[in-house]
Each structure stands twice: as C-alpha cells, then as structure tokens.
C-alpha positions as CSV (number, residue, x, y, z in Angstrom):
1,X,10.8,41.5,3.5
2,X,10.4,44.4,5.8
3,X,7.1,44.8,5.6
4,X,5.4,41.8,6.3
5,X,4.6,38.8,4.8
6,X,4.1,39.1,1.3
7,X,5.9,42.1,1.3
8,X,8.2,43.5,-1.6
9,X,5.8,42.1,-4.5
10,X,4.5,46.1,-5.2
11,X,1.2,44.7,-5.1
12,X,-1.7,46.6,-2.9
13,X,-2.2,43.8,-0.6
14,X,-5.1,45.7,1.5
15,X,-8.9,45.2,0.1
16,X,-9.9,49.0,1.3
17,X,-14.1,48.6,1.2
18,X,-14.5,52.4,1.1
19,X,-15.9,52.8,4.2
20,X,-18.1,49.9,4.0
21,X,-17.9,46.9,6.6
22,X,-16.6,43.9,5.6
23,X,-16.4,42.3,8.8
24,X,-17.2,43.2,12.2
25,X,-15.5,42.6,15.1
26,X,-17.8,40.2,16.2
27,X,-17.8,37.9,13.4
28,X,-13.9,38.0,13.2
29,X,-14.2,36.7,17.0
30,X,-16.7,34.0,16.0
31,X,-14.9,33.0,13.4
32,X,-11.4,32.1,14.5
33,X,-12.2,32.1,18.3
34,X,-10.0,34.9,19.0
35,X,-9.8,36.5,22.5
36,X,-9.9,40.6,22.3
37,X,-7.4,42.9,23.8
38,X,-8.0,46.6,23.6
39,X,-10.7,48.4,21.9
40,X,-10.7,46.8,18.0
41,X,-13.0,48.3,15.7
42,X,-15.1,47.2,12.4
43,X,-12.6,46.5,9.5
44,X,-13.0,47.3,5.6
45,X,-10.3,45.5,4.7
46,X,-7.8,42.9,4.9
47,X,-4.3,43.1,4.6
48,X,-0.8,41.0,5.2
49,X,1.4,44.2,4.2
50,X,2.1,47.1,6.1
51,X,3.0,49.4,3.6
52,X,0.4,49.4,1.6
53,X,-2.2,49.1,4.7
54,X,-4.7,51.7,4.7
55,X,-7.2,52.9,7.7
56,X,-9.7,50.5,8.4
57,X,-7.9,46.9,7.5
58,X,-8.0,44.4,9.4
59,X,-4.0,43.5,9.9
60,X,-2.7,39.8,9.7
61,X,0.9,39.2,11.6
62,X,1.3,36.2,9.0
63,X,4.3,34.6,9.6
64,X,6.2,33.6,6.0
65,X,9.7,32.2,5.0
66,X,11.2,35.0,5.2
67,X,9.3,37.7,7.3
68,X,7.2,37.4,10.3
69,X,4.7,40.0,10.6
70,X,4.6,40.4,14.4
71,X,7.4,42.5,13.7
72,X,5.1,45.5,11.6
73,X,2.1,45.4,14.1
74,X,3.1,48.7,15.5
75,X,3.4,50.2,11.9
76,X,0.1,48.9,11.0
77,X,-1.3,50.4,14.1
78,X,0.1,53.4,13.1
79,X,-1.1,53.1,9.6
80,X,-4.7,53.3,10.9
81,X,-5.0,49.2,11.1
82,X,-8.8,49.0,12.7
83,X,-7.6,46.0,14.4
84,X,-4.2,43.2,14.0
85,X,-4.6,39.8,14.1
86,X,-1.4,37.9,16.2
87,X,-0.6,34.6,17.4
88,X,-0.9,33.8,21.0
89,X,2.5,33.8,22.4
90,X,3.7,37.2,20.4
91,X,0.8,39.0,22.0
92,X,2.5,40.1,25.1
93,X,4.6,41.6,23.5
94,X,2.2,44.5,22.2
95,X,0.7,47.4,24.5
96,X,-1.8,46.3,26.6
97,X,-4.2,48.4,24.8
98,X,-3.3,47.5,21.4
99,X,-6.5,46.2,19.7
100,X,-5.8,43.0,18.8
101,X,-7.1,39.4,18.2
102,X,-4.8,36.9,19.6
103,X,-5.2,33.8,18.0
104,X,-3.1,30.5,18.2
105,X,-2.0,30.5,14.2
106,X,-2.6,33.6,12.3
107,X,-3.0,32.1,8.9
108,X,-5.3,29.4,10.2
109,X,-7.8,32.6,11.6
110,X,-7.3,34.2,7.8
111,X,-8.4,31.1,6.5
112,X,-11.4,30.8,9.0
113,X,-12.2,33.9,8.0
114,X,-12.2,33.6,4.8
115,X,-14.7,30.2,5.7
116,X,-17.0,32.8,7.0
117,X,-16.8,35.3,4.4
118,X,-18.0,32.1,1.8
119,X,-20.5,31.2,4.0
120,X,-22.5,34.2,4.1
121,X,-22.4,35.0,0.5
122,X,-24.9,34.5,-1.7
123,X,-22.7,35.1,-5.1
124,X,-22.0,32.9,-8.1
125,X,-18.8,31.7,-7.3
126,X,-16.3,30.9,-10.0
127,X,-12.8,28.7,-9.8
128,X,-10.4,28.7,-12.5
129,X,-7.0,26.5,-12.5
130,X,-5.1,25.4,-15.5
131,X,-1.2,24.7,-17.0
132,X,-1.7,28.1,-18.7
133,X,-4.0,30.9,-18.5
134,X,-5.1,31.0,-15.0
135,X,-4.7,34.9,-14.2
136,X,-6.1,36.1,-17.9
137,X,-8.9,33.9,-17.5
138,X,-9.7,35.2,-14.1
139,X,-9.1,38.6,-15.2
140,X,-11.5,38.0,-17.8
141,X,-14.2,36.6,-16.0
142,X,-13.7,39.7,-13.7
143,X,-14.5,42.2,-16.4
144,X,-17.3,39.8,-18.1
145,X,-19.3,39.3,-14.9
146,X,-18.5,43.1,-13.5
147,X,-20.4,43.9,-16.3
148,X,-23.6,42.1,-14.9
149,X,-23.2,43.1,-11.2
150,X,-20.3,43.4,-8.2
151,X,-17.9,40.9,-9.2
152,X,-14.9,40.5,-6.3
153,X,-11.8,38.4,-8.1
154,X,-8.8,37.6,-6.6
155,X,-6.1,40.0,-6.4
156,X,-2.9,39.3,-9.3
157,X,-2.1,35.5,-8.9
158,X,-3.3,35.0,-5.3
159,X,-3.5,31.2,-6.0
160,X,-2.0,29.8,-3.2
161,X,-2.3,28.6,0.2
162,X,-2.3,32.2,1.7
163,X,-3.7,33.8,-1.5
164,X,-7.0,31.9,-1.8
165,X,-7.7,33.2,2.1
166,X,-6.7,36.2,1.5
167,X,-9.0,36.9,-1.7
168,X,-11.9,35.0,0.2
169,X,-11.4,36.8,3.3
170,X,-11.6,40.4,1.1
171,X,-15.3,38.3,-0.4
172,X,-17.6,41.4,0.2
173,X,-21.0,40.7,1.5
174,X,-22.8,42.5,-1.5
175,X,-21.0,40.5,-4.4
176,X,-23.4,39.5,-7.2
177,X,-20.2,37.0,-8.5
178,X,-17.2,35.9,-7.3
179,X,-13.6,34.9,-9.0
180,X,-10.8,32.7,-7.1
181,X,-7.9,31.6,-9.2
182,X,-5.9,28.2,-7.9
183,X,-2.9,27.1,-8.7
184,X,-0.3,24.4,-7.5
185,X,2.8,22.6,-8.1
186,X,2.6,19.4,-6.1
187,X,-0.6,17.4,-6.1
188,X,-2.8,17.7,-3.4
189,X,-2.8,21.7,-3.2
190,X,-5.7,21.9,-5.2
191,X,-8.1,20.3,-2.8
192,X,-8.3,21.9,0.5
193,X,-8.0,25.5,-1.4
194,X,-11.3,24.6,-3.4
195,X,-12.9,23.3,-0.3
196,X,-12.7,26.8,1.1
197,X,-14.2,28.7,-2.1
198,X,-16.8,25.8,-2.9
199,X,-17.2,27.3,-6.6
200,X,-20.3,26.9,-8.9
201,X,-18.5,26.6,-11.7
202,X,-14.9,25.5,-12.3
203,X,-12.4,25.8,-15.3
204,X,-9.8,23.9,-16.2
205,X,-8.0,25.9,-19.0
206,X,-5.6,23.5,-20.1
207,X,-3.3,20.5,-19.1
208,X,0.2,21.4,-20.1
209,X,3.5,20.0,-18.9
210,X,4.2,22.9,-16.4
211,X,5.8,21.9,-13.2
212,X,6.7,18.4,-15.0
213,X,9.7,18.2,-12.7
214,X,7.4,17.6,-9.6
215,X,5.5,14.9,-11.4
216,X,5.8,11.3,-13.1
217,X,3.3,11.9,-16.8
218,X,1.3,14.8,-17.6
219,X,-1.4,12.2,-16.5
220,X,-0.7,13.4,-13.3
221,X,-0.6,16.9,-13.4
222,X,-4.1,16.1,-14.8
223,X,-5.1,14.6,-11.6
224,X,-3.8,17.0,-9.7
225,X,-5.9,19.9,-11.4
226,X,-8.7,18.0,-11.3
227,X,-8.6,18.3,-7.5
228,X,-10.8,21.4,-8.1
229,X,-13.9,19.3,-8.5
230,X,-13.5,18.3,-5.2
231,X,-15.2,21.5,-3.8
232,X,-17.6,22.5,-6.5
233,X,-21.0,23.0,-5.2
234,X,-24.3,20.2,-5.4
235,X,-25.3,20.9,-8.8
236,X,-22.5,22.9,-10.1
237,X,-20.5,22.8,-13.5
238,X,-16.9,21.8,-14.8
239,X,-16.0,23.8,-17.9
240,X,-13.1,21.9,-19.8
241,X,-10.9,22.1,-22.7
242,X,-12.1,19.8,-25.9
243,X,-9.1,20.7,-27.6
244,X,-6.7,19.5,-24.5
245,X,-5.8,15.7,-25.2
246,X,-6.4,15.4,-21.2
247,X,-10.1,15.9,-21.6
248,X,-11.4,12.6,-21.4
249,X,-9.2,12.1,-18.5
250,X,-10.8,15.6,-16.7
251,X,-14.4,14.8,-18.0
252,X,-14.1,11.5,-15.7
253,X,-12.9,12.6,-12.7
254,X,-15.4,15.4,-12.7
255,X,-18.1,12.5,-12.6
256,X,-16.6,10.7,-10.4
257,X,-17.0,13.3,-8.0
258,X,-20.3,13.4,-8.8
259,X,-20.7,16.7,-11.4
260,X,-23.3,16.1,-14.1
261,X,-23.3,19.2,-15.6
262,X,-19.7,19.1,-17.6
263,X,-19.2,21.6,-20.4
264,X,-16.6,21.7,-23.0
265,X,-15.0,24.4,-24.9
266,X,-13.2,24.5,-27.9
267,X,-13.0,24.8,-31.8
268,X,-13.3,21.0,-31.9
269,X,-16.7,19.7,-33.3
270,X,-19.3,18.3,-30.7
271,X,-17.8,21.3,-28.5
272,X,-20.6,23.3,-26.0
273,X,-19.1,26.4,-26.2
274,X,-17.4,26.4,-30.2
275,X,-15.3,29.0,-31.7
276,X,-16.7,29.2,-35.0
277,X,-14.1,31.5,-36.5
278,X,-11.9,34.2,-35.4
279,X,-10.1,37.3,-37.0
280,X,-6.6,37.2,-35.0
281,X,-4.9,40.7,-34.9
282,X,-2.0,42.5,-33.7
283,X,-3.1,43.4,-30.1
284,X,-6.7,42.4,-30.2
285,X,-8.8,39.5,-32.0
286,X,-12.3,39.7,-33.3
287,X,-14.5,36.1,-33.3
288,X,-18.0,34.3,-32.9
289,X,-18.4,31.1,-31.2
290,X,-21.4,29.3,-30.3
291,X,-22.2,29.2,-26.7
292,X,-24.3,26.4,-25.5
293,X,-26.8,27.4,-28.9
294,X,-26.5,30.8,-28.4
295,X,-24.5,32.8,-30.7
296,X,-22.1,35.1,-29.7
297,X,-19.6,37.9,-31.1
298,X,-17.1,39.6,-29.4
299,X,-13.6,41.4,-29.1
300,X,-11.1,40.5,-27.0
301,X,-8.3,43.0,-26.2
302,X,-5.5,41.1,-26.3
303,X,-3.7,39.1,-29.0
304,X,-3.7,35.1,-29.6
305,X,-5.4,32.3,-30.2
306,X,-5.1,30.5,-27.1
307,X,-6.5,34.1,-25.5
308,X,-9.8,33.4,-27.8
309,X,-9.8,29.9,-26.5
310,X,-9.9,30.8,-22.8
311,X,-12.5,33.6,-23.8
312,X,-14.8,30.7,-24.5
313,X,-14.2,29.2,-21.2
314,X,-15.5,32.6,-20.2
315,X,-18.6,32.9,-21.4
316,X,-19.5,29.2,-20.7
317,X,-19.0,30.5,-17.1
318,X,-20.9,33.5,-17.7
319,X,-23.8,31.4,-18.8
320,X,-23.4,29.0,-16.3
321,X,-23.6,31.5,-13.3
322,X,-26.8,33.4,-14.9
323,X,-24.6,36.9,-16.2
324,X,-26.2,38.4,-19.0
325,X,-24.4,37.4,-21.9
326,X,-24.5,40.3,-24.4
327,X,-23.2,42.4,-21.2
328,X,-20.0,39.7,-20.7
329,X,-19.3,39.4,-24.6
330,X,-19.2,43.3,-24.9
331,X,-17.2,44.0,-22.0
332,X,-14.3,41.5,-22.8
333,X,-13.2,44.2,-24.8
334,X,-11.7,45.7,-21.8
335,X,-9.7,43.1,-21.5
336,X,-5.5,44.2,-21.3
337,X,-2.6,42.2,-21.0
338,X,-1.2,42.1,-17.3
339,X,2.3,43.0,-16.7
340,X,4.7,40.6,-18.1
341,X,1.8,38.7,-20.3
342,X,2.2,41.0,-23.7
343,X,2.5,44.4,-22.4
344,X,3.5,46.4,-25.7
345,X,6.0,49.0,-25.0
346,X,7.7,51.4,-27.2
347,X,11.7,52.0,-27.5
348,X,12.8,54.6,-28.7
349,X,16.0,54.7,-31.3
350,X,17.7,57.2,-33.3
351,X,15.1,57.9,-36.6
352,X,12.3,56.1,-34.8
353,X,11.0,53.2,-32.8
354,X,10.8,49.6,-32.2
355,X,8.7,47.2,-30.7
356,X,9.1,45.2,-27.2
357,X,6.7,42.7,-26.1
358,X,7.3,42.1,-22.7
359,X,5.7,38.4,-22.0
360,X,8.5,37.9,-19.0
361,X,6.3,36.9,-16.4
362,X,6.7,33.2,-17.1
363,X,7.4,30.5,-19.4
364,X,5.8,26.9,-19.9
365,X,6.3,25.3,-23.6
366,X,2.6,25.8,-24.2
367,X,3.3,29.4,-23.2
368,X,5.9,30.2,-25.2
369,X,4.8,28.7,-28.4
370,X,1.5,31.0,-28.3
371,X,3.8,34.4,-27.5
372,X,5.6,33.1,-30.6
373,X,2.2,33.0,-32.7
374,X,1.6,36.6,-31.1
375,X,4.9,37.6,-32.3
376,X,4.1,36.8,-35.6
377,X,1.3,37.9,-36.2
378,X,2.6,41.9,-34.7
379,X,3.6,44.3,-37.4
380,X,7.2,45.5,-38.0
381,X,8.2,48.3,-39.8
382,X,9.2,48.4,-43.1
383,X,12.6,46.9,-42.5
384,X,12.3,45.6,-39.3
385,X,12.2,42.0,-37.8
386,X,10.7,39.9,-35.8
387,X,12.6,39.0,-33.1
388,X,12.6,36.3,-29.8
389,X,14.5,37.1,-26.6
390,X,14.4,34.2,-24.7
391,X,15.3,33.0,-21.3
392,X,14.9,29.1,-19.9
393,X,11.8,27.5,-19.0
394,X,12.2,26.3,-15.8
395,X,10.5,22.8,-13.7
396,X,10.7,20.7,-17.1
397,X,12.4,17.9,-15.7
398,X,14.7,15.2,-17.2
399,X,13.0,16.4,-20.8
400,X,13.9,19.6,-20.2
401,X,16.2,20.3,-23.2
402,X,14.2,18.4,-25.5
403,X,11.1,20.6,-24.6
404,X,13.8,23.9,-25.2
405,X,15.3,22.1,-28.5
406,X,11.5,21.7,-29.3
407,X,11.0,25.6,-29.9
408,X,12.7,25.6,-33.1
409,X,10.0,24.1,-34.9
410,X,7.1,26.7,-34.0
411,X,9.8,29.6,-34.5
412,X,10.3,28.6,-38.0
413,X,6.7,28.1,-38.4
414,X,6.1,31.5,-37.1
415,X,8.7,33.0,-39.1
416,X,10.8,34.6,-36.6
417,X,14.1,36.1,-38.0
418,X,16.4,36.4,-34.9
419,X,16.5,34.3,-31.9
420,X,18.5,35.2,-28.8
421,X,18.7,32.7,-25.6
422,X,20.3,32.4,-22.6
423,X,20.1,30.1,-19.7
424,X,21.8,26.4,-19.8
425,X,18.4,25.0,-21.3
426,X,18.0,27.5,-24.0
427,X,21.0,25.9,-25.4
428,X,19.4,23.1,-26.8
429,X,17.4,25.3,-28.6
430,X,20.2,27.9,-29.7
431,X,21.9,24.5,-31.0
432,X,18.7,23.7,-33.0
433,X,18.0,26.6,-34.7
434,X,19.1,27.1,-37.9
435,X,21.9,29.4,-38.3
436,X,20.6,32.4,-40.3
437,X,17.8,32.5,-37.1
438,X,20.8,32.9,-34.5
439,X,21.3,36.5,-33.2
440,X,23.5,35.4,-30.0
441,X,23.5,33.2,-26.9
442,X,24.9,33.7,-23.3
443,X,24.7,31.8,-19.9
444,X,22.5,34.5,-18.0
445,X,20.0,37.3,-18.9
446,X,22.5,40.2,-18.2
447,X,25.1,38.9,-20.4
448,X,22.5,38.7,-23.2
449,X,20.9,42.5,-22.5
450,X,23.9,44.3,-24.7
451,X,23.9,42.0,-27.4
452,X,19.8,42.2,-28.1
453,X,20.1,46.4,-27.4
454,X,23.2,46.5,-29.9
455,X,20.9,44.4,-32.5
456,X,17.4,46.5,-32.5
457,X,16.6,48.3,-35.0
458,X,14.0,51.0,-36.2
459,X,11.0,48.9,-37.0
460,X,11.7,45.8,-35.1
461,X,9.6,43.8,-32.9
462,X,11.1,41.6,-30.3
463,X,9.3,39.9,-27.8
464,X,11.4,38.9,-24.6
465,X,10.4,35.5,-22.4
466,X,11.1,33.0,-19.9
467,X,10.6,31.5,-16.4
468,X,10.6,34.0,-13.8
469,X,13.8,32.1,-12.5
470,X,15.3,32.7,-15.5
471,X,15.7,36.6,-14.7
472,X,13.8,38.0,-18.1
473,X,11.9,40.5,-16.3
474,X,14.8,43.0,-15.4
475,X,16.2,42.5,-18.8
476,X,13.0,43.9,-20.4
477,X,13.4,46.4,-17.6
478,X,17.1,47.5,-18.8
479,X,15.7,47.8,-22.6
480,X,12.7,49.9,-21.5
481,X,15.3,52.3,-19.3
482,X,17.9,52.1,-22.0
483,X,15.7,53.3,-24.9
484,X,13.1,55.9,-23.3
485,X,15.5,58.8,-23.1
486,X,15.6,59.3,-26.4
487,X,18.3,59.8,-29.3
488,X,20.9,61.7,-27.3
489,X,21.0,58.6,-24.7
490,X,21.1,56.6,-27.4
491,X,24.2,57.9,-29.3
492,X,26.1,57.9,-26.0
493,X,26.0,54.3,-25.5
C-alpha cells in the first residue's frame, strides 16, 4: 500500500493530541513489555500510516495483507514519529539510535495498549454494532455526547480487529465519553473486540441479513452480534431494537450474560425509548419520542426513517451514560451524511441541474430499501424523475437473487420511475421490474456510467447504490467529474 498498513484509504490515520500526552514512554513500555532502543520520546498520537503521520505519533510497523510497515519506519522517523513501535526480529535492521520499542507482535502491543488506555479511563464508554447503521449511529452519539463533554469516537469504520485498538489506543486520558463501533462477518469477532472496550452501554441497531453468505439463518447473525454483551461492564445496559423481529432473541442473550438493565427502542408500543411521530423531509426529519418518560424533540440532519430510528438508540445511550439530554437532542442537528451514505451533490446540465445521491458506500437489503424511501421522499424538479442507479448487493448467499428480485416491490412502493442495475444479481431485479420502470442494465458499473449520464435530465434525482464490491463508488465519481464543468463540457460529450 506504500505507506503502511492501512494505507491508501485517504483517511488521517494519526490521532494528533495537540501537544497533549497521550501516552508516555513509560507506560507504552509497561504496557506491551517492550525493550527501548534510542532515545523515544512522549507520544500524542497514534498512527499505522506514514503519510498522514504527524510529529509526535507514536508509529506502529503493523504488518497487513498486503503491506508491512517495517518498511516506512525511516519515513515516519522523518515525519517527526516521537517513537516507532517494531517487531523483534525487524529491529536490527534500523539505526542503532532509532527510537524504538521492539516488541515480539506489533499489533498485539497496539492492542495492549489500547488495554491500558481503557484502563485508566474514567469515561462512559459506549459500543455500537448492528446489520445497518453502525458508523451513523456512532457518528451520532459522537455529536450527542460532544455536546455534554470530550467525547473520543472511533475514527470512520474502525470496527475491526486492528481498528478497535487503534481507536482505543487514540482513548485520551481526559474523555468525559467514549464511542467504539464493532463490526464483523464471521461469528466470534465480536467478543474479544468488546472485551478490550468493556462498554457501559451497548447498541444493537438492527439484525439484518448482511453477511448471510458466512452464516446458516439470520438467527445466527443474531448470535453473533450479540457477542457484544460479552464485555459490557457490571451493571451496564443493552439498548435494542423493538421493532427488529430478532429482539426477543437479543433481549435473552443479554440476560444470559447477566445484563439487567435492557432497554428497547422503537415506534412499537411498550417501547423505552418511543418515537411518537416524526415529520420526514428531504435531507433532514423533525420528531418527538419518548425517552424512558422523558419527552424529547429533536432534528436530525439527515433524511430517513430508519435514521430517526437509530437517533432513538442515541438518546437512550445518552441517558444511560448520564449526558445531558436537552444538550444531545439539540446537537443531533449537526448530524451529516458521511461519504457514500446520502451525500447530496449537484450536476450540472445544460439549462440547469439535477440531483445525485451518492449512498455507494455499501449495500444490504435493509439498506437499500431505506435509500429507496429517501429517494422518494427528495424533490425533483418540475419534470424531473426519480431515479435508482443500482449495483449488486454482495454476501447474500444462495438467496441472493431472490433478495435482488425482492427490490421491486419497495421501488414501486416508493414510486421510483427509472431503475438502472448492473452486476449478475441485479438481474433478478432488472427481470422483475415492470417494464415502464426499466432505464437500462449492464454486467459491470462502467458499462452502465454512459447510459445513466445519457438519461439525466434537468430536475432529476437519482440516487446511485451498491456493495462496495460492486464498484458504485467510482461511477458516482465519473457523474460528479462529468457534470461539474459546466454546459460547454456538456455539449461536447
């Protein structure tokens, strides 16, 4: 990746502490047992990629797939790395005065000190996992509890088994709360992750069948998630979806690992947390709920119901970790869609503009049918259209057509005009639709880009999706570059 190992993502993967210590030297040693070479000094920051390094990180020489980071020590050095972090036979390799921390597995001393960075916190820690809505939940709770105090969250969707450590080992000191997404595919992911942030509080947004393939029943992908209530804290909370027909299921395996203190959310009656109506708009929604008897308004700045439903989630977290809740309602106003998760953008034709909704980050059925509500609910111009640009949704398993073929039902209901797919599953669904709905089909994305930018029109709002595998991403990419130069651009090609 040529940079290290989680290079080429554009992310910044340093946590730069402005000046302020995050770990010494000392504790780093403690921690992971490390022997000391050179002169290393305090670090404000941790980071697994060179590039975006900057003076005063601590460097980790993680070794991934398809990089090994003992291969950017020197550039970290050079960047201004306060110390690197390399595995015991790579070491003699560096200068003899290199500072460095030799270690016998780097990611194993990220992970230990992450251990050490949860241990000497005092924070309210929360843990969020979930077939859909992990990152915008975590985001959320980010913004709802910053309003209250320091609140560190994870970094994009560091949910992983170098991603967790990495967030936890960037846990400052000072935190009033703390926010740690975890995801998985396989079962048994979940556990050791959540072991290592011990959360007070832990969300399950929803049990969807995402990463079916890897399973037997969505039973079990309920089992898995509900791994996270393996590390929740003596006395802490689970906060679960009354809506999701997996509650039951979640509700007992959080007592069985001995959580009293289980709190539902939903628009369901008998719910904790209740949505009690809700205004849905074009980019934002307006609505009240009822959260554990306390009632609440607030805005939420981005579109969809199922982005209200995880708002209550939220809030019961909020509650549940002592924020002040007038502070955490008003701020989710702040809340904006992350790349690839709704991002409006603009095009711009010949007599005026369309619409692109750019929701290419990934694709699940549960997914796709609520960017299909949001599309319906966003305003077209006076002759324009609503229209779905969509790619395959990937890890489905045997019922993988049937799942695609499945769309055509919510894209009538949502009265979409023009459907264009591509990708060997969306065929099923471009053989389901009816034929007035059928703009075009083609095998892969790029085959598909001309047809959907010879189609837009003035007015029109499309709304492009799919599985990151699926390559929808640089298709949005090519509309966005092949409308923004304006009308002379545009009548040349």
């Amino acid at each position: 990746m040529g940079a290290g190992f989680a290079g080429g993502s554009g992310m910044n993967m340093s946590a730069g502490m402005s000046g302020r210590v995050l770990h010494t030297v000392g504790e780093m040693v403690e921690a992971t047992g490390a022997a000391v070479r050179g002169a290393p000094h305090d670090v404000t920051g941790i980071s697994i990629d060179s590039r975006t390094l900057v003076p005063g990180d601590a460097f980790f020489a993680i070794t991934g797939e398809n990089s090994d980071g003992h291969a950017y020590v020197e550039k970290a050095l050079g960047a201004g790395a306060a110390l690197c972090v390399v595995a015991r036979d790579r070491a003699d390799g560096f200068p003899a005065d290199a500072p460095l921390l030799v270690v016998d597995d780097v990611l194993a001393a990220l992970t230990d000190v992450a251990r050490a960075a949860r241990a000497r916190s005092k924070a309210q820690i929360v843990a969020v996992t979930g077939s859909v809505g992990k990152t915008t939940t975590k985001e959320a709770l980010r913004i709802a509890l910053g309003a209250d105090g320091e609140t560190h969250a994870s970094a994009a969707s560091y949910n992983n088994h170098w991603g967790v450590p990495l967030s936890l080992a960037r846990f400052p000191r000072e935190a009033r709360y703390g926010v740690f997404e975890i995801g998985m595919n396989h079962p048994g992911e979940i556990t050791p992750l959540v072991r290592l942030v011990r959360p007070h509080v832990a969300i399950v947004t929803t049990v969807e069948p995402v990463h079916i393939a890897q399973f037997s029943s969505i039973e079990e992908i309920a089992d898995a998630k509900a791994e996270i209530f393996d590390g929740v804290e003596p006395g802490g909370a689970a906060v679960l979806n009354l809506d999701n027909p997996l509650f039951d299921r979640l509700k007992a395996a959080a007592a069985a690992r001995g959580i009293s203190r289980i709190v539902s959310f939903g628009s369901g009656e008998g719910a904790d947390v209740r949505l009690k109506d809700a205004a849905l708009k074009s980019y934002c929604s307006v609505a009240v709920a009822d959260v554990m008897g306390t009632p609440v308004t607030f805005k939420v700045g981005m579109p969809g119901r199922h982005i209200v439903q995880n708002m209550l989630a939220v809030l019961a977290a909020a509650k549940l970790a002592g924020a002040d809740m007038a502070l955490a309602a008003l701020a989710l106003s702040h809340l904006k869609p992350p790349p690839g998760r709704g991002v409006p953008l603009q095009l711009q034709l010949k007599g005026g503009q369309a619409t692109l909704l750019d929701e290419s980050y990934n694709a699940n059925p549960a997914s796709m049918r609520a960017a299909l509500d949001v599309l319906s609910r966003t305003p077209v111009g006076p002759r324009g259209r609503r229209i779905a640009v969509l790619g395959d949704m990937l890890e489905l398993g045997p019922d993988g057509e049937a799942h695609h073929a499945g769309l055509a039902e919510a894209i009538v209901a949502a009265k979409i005009d023009q459907v264009y797919c591509c990708g060997p599953q969306m065929h099923a669904l471009w053989q389901a639709l009816p034929s007035e709905r059928r703009g075009g089909y083609a095998i892969h994305a790029t085959h598909l880009e001309p047809m959907v930018a010879a189609a837009i029109r003035v007015g029109d709002t499309l709304m492009v999706k799919g599985s990151n595998g699926s390559r929808m991403g640089p298709l949005v990419k090519k509309l966005a570059e092949r409308f923004r130069a304006g009308e002379d651009a545009l009548l040349e090609g």
